[in-house]
C-alpha positions in Angstrom: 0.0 0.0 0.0 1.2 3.5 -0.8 2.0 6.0 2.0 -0.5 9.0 1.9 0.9 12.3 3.2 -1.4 15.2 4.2 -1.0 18.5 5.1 -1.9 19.5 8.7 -2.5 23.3 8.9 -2.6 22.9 12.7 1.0 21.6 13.1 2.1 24.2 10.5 0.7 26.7 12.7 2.3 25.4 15.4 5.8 25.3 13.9 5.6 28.7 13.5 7.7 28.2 10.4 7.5 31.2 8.4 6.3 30.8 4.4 7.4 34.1 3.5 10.8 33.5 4.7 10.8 29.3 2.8 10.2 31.2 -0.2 12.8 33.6 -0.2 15.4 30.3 0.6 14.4 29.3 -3.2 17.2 30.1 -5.3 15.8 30.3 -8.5 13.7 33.6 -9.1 9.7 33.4 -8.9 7.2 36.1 -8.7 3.3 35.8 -9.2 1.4 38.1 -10.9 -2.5 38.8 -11.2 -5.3 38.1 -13.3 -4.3 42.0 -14.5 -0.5 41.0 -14.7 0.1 42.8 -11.5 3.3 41.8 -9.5 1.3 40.0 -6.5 4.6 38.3 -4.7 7.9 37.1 -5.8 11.4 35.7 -3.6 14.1 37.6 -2.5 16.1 35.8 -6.1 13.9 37.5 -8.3 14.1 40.9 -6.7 17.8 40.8 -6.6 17.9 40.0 -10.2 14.6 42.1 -11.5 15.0 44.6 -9.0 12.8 47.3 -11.6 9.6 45.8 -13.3 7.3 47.6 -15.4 4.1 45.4 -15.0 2.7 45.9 -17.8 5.2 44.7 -20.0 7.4 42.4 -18.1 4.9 39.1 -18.9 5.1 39.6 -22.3 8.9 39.8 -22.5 9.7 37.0 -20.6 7.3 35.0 -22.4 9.3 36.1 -25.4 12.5 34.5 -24.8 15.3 33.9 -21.9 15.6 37.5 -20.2 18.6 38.5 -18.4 19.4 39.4 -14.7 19.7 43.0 -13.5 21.3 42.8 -9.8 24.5 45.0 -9.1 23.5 47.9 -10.5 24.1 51.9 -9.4 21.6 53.9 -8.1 21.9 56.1 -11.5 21.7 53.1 -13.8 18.3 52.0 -12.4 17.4 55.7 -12.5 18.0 55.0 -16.3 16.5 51.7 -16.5 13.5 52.8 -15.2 13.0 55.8 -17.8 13.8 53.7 -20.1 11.5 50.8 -19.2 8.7 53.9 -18.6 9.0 55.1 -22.1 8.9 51.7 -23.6 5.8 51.2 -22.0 4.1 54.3 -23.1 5.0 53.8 -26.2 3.8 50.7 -26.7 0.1 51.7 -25.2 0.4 54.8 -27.5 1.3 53.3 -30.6 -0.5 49.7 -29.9 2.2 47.9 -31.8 3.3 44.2 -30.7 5.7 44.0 -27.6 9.3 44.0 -28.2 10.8 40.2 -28.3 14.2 42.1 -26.8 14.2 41.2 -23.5 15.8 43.5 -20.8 19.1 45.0 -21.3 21.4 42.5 -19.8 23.9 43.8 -16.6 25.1 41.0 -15.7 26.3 38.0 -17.4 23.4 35.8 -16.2 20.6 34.8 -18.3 17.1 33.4 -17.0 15.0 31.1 -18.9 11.1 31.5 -17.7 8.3 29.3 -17.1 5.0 31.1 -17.4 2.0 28.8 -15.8 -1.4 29.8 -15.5 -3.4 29.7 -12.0 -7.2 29.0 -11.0 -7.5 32.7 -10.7 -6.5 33.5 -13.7 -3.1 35.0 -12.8 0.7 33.8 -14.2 3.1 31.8 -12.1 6.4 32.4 -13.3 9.7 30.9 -12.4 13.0 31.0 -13.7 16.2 28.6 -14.6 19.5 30.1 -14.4 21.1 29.2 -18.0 24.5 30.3 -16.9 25.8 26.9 -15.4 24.6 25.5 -18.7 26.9 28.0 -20.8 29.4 27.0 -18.3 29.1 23.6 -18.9 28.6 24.1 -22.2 31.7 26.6 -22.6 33.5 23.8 -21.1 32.6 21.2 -23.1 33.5 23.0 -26.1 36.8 23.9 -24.6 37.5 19.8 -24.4 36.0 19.0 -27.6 38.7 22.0 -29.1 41.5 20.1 -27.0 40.6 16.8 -28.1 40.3 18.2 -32.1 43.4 19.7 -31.6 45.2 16.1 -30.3 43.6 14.3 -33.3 44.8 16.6 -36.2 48.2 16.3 -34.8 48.0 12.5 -34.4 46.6 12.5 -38.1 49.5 14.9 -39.1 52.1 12.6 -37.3 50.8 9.8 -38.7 50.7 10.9 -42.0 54.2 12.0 -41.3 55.2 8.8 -40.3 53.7 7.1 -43.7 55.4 9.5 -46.1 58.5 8.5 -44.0 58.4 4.7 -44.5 57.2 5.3 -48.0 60.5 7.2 -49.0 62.4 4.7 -46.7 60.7 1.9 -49.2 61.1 3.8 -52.1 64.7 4.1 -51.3 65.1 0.6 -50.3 63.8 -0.1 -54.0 65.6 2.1 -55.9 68.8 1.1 -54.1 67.8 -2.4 -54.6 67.6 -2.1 -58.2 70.9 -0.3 -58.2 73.1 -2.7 -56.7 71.6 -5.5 -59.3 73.5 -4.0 -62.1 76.8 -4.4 -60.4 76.0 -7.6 -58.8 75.0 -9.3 -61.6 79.1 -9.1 -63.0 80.1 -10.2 -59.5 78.5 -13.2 -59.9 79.1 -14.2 -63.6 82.6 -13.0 -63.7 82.9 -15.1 -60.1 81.4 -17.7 -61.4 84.0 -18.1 -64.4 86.8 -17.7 -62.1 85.3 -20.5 -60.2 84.7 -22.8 -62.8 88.7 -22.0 -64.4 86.5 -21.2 -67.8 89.6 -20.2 -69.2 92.4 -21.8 -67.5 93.7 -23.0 -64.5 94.4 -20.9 -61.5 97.8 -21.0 -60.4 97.1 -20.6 -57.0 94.6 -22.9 -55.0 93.6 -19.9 -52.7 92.6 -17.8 -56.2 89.9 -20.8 -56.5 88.8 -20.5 -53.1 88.1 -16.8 -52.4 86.3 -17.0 -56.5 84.1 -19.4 -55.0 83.3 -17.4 -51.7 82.7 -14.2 -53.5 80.2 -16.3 -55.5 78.4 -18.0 -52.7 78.5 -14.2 -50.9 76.7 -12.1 -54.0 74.4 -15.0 -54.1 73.5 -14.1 -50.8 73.2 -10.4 -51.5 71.4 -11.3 -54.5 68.7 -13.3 -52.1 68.7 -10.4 -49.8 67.7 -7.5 -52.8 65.3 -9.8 -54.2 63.3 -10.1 -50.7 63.8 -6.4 -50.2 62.2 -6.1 -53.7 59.4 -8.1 -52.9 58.7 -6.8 -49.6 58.3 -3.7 -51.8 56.4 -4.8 -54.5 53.9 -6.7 -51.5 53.6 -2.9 -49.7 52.4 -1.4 -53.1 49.8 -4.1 -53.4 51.9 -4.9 -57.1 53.1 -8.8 -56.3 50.9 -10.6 -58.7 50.2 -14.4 -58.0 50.1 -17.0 -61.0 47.6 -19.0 -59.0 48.0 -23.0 -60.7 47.3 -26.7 -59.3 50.8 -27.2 -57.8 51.9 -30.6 -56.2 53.0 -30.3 -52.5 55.3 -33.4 -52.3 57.4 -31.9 -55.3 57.6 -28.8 -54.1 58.8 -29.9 -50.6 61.3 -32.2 -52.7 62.7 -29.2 -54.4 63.0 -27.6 -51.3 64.6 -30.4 -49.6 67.6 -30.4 -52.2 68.3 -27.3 -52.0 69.2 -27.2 -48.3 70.0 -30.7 -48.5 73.9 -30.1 -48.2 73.7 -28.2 -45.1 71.8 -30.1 -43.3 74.0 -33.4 -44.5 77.1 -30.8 -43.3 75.5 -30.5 -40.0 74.0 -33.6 -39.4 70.6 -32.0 -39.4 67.6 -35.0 -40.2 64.6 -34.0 -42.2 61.1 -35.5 -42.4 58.0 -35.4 -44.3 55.0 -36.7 -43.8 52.0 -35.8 -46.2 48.5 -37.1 -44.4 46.5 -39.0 -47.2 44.5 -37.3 -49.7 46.4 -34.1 -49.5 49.1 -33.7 -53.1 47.4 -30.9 -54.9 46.7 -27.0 -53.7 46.3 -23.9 -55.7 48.9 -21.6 -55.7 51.9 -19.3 -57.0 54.1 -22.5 -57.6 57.3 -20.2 -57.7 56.2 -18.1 -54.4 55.4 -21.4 -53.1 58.8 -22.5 -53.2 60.1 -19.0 -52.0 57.5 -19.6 -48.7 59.0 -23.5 -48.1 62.8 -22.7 -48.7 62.4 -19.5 -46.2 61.1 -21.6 -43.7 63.8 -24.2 -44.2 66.6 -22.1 -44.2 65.3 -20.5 -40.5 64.7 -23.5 -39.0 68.2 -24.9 -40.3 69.7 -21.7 -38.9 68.6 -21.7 -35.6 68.8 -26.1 -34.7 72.0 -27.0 -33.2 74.4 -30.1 -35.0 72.4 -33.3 -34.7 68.6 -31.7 -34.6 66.1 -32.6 -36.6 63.6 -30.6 -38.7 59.9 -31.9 -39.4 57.7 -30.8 -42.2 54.0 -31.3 -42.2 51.1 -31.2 -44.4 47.7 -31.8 -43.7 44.4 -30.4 -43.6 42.1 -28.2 -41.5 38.9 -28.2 -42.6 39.3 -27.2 -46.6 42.3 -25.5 -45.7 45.7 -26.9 -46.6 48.4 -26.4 -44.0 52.5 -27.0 -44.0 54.4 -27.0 -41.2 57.4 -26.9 -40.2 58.9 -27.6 -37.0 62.7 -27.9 -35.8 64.5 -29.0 -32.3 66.2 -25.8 -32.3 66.9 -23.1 -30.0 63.3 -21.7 -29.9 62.5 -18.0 -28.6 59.9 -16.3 -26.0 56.2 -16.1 -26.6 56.5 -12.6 -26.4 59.0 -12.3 -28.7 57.1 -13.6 -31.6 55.6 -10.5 -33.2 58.8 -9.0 -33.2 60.3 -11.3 -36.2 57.2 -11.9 -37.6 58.3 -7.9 -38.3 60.8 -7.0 -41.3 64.3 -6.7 -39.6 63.4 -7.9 -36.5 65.6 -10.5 -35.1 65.9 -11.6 -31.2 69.9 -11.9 -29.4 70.6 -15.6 -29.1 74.0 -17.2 -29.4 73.3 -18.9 -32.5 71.5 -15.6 -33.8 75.1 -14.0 -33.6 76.4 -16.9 -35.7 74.6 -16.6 -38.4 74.1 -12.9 -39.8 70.7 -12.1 -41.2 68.8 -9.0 -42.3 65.4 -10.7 -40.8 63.5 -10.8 -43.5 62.6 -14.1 -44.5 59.8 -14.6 -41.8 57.7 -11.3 -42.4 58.4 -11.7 -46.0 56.5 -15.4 -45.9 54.0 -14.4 -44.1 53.0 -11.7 -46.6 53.1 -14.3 -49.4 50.7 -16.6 -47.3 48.6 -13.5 -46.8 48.2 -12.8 -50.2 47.2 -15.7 -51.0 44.5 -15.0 -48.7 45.7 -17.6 -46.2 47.5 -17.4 -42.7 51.0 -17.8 -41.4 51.3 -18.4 -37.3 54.4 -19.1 -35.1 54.6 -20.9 -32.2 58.0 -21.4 -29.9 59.4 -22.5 -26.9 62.4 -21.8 -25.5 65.6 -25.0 -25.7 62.4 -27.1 -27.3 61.9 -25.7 -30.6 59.8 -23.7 -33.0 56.5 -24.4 -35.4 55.9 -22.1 -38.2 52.7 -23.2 -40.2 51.5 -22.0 -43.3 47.2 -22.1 -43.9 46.5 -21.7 -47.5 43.0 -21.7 -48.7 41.6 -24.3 -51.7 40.9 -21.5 -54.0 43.1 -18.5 -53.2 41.2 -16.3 -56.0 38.1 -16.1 -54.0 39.7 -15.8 -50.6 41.6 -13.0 -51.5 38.3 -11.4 -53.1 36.3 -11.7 -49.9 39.4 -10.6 -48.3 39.3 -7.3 -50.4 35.8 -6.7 -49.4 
């Protein structure tokens, strides 16, 4: 049941709580005027802020719009006021033209917004809101919002800054990259010929040796500038795929022979196993290889004389997926985002050993990407490490919905 409250006029009385002195406590201003707009009563708010009112026309201003507060004035500016207010009024009963929507002249920086409500006796009940706190607040709002506006156009500006700069870091890489090709293709043939004694005999054995090693070492520039290349080529969105039917076992075999010697050299075992059903995926059958021998090379890199290196194909769902895991040194979980990045390589003893620009990682995982599959690392310190590629059955179409 609902509580019912009543008011007892007896206890009032008995309280000797005084009304007048309740309604002057309010803090927003309120006056009450008669049936012939008469000022009847108002609190001690409103006559601090309307301390002059011309009767007959302050109903019809206020009802006009927010009117302003007119406390802290001199003696001679209500003097003023009031003539002014005066003539307005006589001119407006003299001429009988429609009230002025201007309300009072402002003295203060408060505004009020009123409330006109009609009584039984046909008078006006007016109250008002203060609308300064509002412009406050609002002031204030706008001052954050300005702030915040600021902070984004200069995050959008280093931003931008920071694109141009990787783009003319790229576009240098490129440029340099094609470069150095000119020079380095003479390295290697001319290297090459020394190597092979094409036109005679070298007369010393060491001649023979350093030919060979300046071969083997622009062969490894030359691998470098092509990944830089690519990496570039990926960045513009201009590495094209020539998506075929490629056969998975002969590509792993191709792989296979072409680290074959360093892993005989270093005692290094390799495995495949192929789960049944699984010889045939759709792909770049060249960037396919590129993807494989990348992943070799790392894990070869990084597992100590004796370790063993396990490559996997099977599938997950329609998906096909090749793996491969070594017994190497492994590296942190946390470190794994770091060179799945271009040049990012983690300190390790074997790390220093072999020298690496870290590219061979974030470049595979592009080429997975863009054929609209998935490469993911997984690693654990002295056990080893698990790179698996996921590439979809029809890369055309994944890389479509991937586009939209």
């Amino acid at each position: 049941m609902p509580t019912v409250i009543r008011f007892n006029k007896k206890r009032y009385l008995a309280s000797g709580v005084n009304l007048n002195e309740l309604f002057d406590q309010i803090p927003e201003p309120i006056a009450y005027f008669d049936a012939d707009n008469r000022l009847g009563a108002c609190n001690l708010s409103f006559r601090d802020n309307f301390p002059i009112v011309v009767e007959s026309d302050f109903l019809k201003r206020a009802s006009s719009g927010p009117v302003s507060g007119q406390s802290n004035i001199s003696y001679d500016s209500l003097t003023r006021l009031a003539r002014h207010e005066l003539a307005d009024a006589r001119a407006n009963l003299s001429t009988a033209s429609s009230p002025p929507s201007a309300p009072p002249a402002a003295t203060r920086p408060s505004d009020f917004e009123p409330e006109l409500r009609k009584t039984a006796d046909g008078g006006t009940l007016l109250t008002f809101r203060d609308l300064a706190p509002l412009r406050q607040m609002e002031e204030k709002h706008q001052q954050q919002i300005d702030v915040l506006k600021a902070e984004l156009a200069a995050a959008h500006r280093a931003t931008q800054q920071a694109v141009d700069i990787a783009r003319a870091r790229k576009d240098f890489l490129t440029s340099t990259s094609h470069e150095l090709r000119t020079p380095l293709n003479a390295i290697l043939g001319f290297s090459e010929m020394l190597a092979k004694e094409m036109f005679g005999p070298l007369n010393n054995p060491r001649y023979l040796e350093y030919a060979q090693i300046i071969h083997k070492s622009g062969v490894h520039v030359l691998s470098l500038i092509n990944d830089l290349l690519d990496l570039s080529k990926l960045d513009a969105g201009k590495l094209e795929l020539r998506v075929e039917p490629v056969e998975i076992l002969k590509v792993i075999i191709d792989c296979v022979r072409c680290v074959e010697a360093q892993a005989t050299r270093d005692h290094i075992g390799i495995v495949v196993h192929v789960a049944d059903g699984v010889d045939r995926l759709c792909g770049d059958n060249k960037r396919l290889h590129q993807m494989l021998l990348n992943l070799l090379s790392n894990a070869l890199k990084f597992t100590p004389v004796g370790g063993e290196i396990s490559i996997d194909v099977f599938r997950r769902g329609l998906d096909v997926c090749i793996s491969v895991s070594d017994s190497g040194i492994g590296i942190k979980a946390e470190d794994i985002p770091k060179v799945l990045e271009p040049f990012g390589q983690v300190e390790s003893e074997l790390s220093q050993r072999h020298q690496g620009t870290g590219l061979g990682l974030p470049l595979t995982k592009e080429l997975a990407e863009l054929h609209g599959g998935s490469l993911t690392m997984e690693s654990n310190v002295d056990v080893g490490t698990t790179v698996t590629i996921t590439l979809p059955p029809d890369p055309v179409a994944a890389m479509a919905a991937h586009a939209l």
